[in-house]
N, C-alpha and C positions, 0 to 999 in steps of 0.2 A: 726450312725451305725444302722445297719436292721440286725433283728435275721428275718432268712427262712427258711423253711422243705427244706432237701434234701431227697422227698419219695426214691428215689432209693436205701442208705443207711440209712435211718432210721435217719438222724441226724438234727441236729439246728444245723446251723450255721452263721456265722457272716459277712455280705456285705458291703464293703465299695465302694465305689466310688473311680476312682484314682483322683481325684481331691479332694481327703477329705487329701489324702496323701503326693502328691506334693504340695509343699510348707511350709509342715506341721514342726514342731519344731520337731526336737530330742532332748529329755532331757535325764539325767542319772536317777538311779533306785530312787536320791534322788528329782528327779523331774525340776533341773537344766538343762536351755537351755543352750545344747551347740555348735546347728546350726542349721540346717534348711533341708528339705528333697528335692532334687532336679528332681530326677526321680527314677523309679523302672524298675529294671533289671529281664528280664525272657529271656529263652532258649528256645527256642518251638523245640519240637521235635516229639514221636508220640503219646503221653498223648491227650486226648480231651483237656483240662484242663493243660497248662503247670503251675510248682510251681514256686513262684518266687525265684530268685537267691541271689538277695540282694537290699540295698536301694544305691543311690548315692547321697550323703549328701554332703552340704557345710559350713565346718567352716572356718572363716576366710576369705582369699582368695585362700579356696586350696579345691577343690572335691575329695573329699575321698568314699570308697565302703566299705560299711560295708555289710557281708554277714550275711542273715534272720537266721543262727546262732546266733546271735549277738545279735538279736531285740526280745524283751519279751516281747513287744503288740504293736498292732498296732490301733490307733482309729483317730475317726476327728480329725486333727489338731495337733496330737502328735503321733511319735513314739519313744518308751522306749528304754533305750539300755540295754541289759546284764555289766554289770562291768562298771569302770570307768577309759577305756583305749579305745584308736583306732589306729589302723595303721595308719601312716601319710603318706603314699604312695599315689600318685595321680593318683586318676583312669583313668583305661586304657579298654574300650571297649576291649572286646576276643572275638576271633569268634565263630561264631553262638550264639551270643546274643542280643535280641532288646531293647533299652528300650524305654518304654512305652509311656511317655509323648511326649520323642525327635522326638521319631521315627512313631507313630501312631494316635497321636492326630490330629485333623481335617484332616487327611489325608484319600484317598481312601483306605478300603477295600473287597474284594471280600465275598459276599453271597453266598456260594456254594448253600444254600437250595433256594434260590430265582432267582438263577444265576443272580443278581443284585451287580453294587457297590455301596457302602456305605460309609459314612463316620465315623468318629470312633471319634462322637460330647462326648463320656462318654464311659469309659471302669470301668467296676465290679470285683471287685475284693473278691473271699469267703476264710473263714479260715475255713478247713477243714482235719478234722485227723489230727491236730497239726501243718498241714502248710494252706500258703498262694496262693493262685490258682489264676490263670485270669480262668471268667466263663462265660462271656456275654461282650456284646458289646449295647451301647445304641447308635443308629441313628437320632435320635429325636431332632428337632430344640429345644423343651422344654427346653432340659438340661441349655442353654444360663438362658431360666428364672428362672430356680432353681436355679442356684447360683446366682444370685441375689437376689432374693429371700431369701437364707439363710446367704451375706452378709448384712441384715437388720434384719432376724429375727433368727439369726442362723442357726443349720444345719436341711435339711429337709429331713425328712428319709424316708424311701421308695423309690422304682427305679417303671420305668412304665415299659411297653414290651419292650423285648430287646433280641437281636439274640443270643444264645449260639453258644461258643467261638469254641466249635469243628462244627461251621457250616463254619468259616469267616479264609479267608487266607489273610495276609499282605503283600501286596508290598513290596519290602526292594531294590528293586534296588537305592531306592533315598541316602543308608542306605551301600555302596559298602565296608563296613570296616567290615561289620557283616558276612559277605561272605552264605549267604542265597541264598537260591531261591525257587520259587513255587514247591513244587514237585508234579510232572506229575500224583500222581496217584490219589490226590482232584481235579486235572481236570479233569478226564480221565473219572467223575463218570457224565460230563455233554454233552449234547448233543454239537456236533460241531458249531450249530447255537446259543447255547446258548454262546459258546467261543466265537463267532464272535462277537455276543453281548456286551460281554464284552471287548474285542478290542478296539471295536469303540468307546467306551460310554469313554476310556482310555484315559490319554492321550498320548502322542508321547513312552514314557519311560515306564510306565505300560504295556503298548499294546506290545513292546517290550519281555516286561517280563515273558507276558502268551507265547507268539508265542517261545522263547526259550523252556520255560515249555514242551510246546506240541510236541517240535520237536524231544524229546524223539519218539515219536511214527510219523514215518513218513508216517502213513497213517491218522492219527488223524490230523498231520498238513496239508494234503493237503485237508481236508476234510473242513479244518474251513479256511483256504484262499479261496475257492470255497465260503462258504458264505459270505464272506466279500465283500462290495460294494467296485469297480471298484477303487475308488480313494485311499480305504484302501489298497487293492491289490499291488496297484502302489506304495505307500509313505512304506510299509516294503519291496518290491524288491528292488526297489532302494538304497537302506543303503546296498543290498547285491553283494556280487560278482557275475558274471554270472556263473560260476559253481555251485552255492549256487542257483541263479536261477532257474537253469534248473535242480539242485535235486529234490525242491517242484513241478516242473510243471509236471516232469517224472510222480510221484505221481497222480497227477490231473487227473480230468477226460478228454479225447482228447480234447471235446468240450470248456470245462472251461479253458483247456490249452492254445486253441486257440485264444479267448478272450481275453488273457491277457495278450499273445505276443503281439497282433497288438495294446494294447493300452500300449508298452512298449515302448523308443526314439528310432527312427528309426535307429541307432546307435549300441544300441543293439538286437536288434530284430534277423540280422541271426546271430550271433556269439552266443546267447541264444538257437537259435534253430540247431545249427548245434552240442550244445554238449548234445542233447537230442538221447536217443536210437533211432536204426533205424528205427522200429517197429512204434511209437510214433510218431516220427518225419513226415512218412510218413503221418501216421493221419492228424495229425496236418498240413500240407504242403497243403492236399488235402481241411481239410473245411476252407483254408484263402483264398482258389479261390472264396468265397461266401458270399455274404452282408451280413454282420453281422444277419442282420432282416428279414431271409429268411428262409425256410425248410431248406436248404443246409447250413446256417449260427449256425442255430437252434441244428440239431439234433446233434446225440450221433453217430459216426460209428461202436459203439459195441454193437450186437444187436445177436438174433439168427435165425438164416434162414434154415431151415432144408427139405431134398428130402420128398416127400409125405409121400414116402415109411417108413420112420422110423416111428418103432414102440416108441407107448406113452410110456411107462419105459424107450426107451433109449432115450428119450425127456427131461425126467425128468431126468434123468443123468446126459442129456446135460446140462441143468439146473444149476443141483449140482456141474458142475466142471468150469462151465462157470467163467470167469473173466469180464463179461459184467456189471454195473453197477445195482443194484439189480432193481431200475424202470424201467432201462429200460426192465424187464426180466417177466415184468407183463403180454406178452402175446410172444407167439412162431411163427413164420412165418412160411409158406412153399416155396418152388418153384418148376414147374415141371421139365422135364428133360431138358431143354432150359435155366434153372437158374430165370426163369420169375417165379415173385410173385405170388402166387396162393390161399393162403385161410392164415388165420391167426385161434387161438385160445387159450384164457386164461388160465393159467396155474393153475386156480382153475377147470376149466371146464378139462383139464388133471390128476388133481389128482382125478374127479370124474368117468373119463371113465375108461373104462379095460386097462391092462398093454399089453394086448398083440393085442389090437387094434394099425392102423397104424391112422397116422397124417392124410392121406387124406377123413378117414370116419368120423371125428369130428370135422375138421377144418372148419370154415365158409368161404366161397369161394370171390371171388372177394373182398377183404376186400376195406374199406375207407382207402384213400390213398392220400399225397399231392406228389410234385411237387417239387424238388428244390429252383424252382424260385419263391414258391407261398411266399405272405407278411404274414403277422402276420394276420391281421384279415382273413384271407383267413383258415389259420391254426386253428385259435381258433376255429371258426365258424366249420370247420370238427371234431372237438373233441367234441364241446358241440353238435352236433346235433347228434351223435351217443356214445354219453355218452365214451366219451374212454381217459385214460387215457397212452394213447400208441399209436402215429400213424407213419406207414411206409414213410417213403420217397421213389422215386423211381427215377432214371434217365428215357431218354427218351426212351430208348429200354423196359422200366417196369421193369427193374431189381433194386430187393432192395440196397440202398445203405445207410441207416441209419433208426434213428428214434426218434422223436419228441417227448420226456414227457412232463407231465403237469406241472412239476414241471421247465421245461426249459421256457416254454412259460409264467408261471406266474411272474418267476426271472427276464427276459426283459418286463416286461408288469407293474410290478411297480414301483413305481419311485422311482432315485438314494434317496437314504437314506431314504426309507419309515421307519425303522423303528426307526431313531432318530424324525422323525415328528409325529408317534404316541407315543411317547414313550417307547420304547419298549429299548431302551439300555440308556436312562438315568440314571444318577447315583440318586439315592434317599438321599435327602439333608434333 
């Protein structure tokens, strides 16, 4: 056992390991073994720190639940009981409760502070203001050598770094009797690529888990299928129905929508696209007439194109009420009276001019511009040699018809699953 400061209330208190506890003896007050500890029951609700609920011990051949009422200490290897009775009722899982060993040991769980998954190699347990707490979670391949280690020289006390417990969410779908789920709003505190992240890094049934989680918020979940690589994309449509389909892709950006129709079975493909709004739909219709790996494949059709004549304030308006994708809204286009593209300018360079200047005395004229047809390095190559992170596309009349971010052109420019090759959604073993 470990005595540690808790600074934030001023107290000592006492750490155990759940592995000092499962398997440990239950004796009575008079020190009589009269079975054995089999796992620990807790509730997780909205406490950082959920308390434990009770122990489930085995005498004989019958698991029984003694509830932390009951138990009047707990140390290595022994938990005490109050009196010298127990219910001989065989425990029954209730919902909304995990336990600990069955249910969390060597399994994934999620790092919110690291938006990593982990696995849960030692879970900590403190006695504090008279109960028992889960507080931390140890990741650490070490744990395997401490107990071995203290099955030779007994228990080793002290714990090394270890995540605290209001940072890590449990999977429980493995776990369908608990009736749990992630709730949405420890996701909601992570970036969508960091969900994605953890998706991938998932397996088949976790990945599952989160993408329910998020669907609470049906723009958060189209946000983190958009960062998902291509194959991920595919392997959760598929489990879904095409109306379920074409909810998340409505969400989507047109672009990303578009993408992930054509790599959908040809099968479904219009019967997905046909129960998409019409608005959308059209979108969508018009960039599958274009190689994937083109401007016209590439860009965004929601973009803003504005007469000369508008004044900067009601640019910035435009701006503020626009539904365009916020990159692509880094710089504002013009067109003259003909609807032909005519000068472009960033929308820090608008909040710096007058409000009641018009678009045509600040806008930069002839702007850098590709081509439908142009390929990828053709694109790159126009972004990096006029530093822009926003470029027009244009039909053959020079009329604007979308726009190319950096962030489109980088997404097809690294390769399927770069970030399981660097690391980056690995689970931390």
């Amino acid at each position: 056992m470990t005595i540690a400061r808790d600074a934030s209330r001023g107290l000592s208190v006492e750490i155990l390991h759940l592995s000092d506890v499962v398997k440990a003896a239950l004796v009575d007050s008079s020190g009589d073994r009269l079975g054995r500890v089999e796992d620990v029951v807790v509730r997780p609700g909205a406490a950082a720190h959920p308390p434990l609920v009770g122990l489930v011990v085995r005498i004989g051949h019958r698991s029984l639940f003694v509830p932390m009422a009951r138990i009047a200490s707990i140390e290595p290897g022994r938990a005490v009981l109050v009196g010298d009775t127990l219910n001989l009722q065989r425990f029954e899982r209730r919902p909304g409760e995990l336990l600990l060993a069955q249910d969390l040991y060597a399994r994934h769980l999620i790092n919110l502070q690291g938006a990593r998954l982990i696995r849960a190699n030692e879970i900590e347990l403190a006695h504090v203001d008279g109960r028992w707490e889960v507080v931390a979670v140890d990741p650490s391949p070490r744990v395997a050598f401490r107990r071995l280690f203290r099955r030779f020289r007994g228990h080793a006390a002290g714990i090394g770094p270890v995540i605290d417990w209001a940072n890590i969410q449990p999977f429980v779908a493995h776990v369908p009797s608990a009736r749990l789920r992630i709730p949405y709003r420890k996701l909601a505190r992570l970036h969508p690529a960091q969900i994605a992240d953890l998706v991938e890094a998932a397996s088949h049934e976790e990945g599952e888990e989160i993408i329910e989680a998020v669907g609470q918020d049906r723009e958060l979940e189209a946000d983190v299928f958009e960062e998902l690589d291509a194959d991920f994309q595919l392997e959760f449509l598929q489990s879904r129905s095409n109306e379920e389909a074409a909810r998340i892709l409505a969400s989507m950006a047109p672009d990303a929508a578009a993408d992930l129709i054509s790599e959908l079975d040809q099968d479904r493909r219009l019967p997905v696209l046909q129960l998409l709004p019409a608005t959308t739909q059209r979108k969508i219709r018009e960039l599958l007439n274009y190689n994937p790996e083109t401007a016209g494949g590439l860009m965004s059709p929601d973009f803003l194109c504005l007469p000369e004549a508008t004044k900067v304030h009601e640019a910035l308006e435009a701006v503020r009420s626009s539904t365009a994708p916020p990159e692509a809204l880094g710089a504002i286009f013009t067109h003259d009276d003909d609807g032909v593209l005519s000068g472009m300018v960033s929308v820090v360079s608008l909040v710096q001019s007058s409000p009641e200047a018009s678009l045509a005395s600040v806008v930069e004229r002839d702007p850098p511009h590709v081509h439908s047809d142009w390929d990828v390095h053709s694109i790159l190559r126009k972004m990096s040699d006029y530093n822009l992170t926003v470029l027009p596309v244009m039909d053959e009349g020079h009329h604007m018809i979308g726009v190319v971010t950096v962030d489109d052109l980088l997404r097809l420019m690294l390769p399927t699953g770069w970030r399981r090759d660097f690391g980056m959604t690995a689970a931390e073993e």
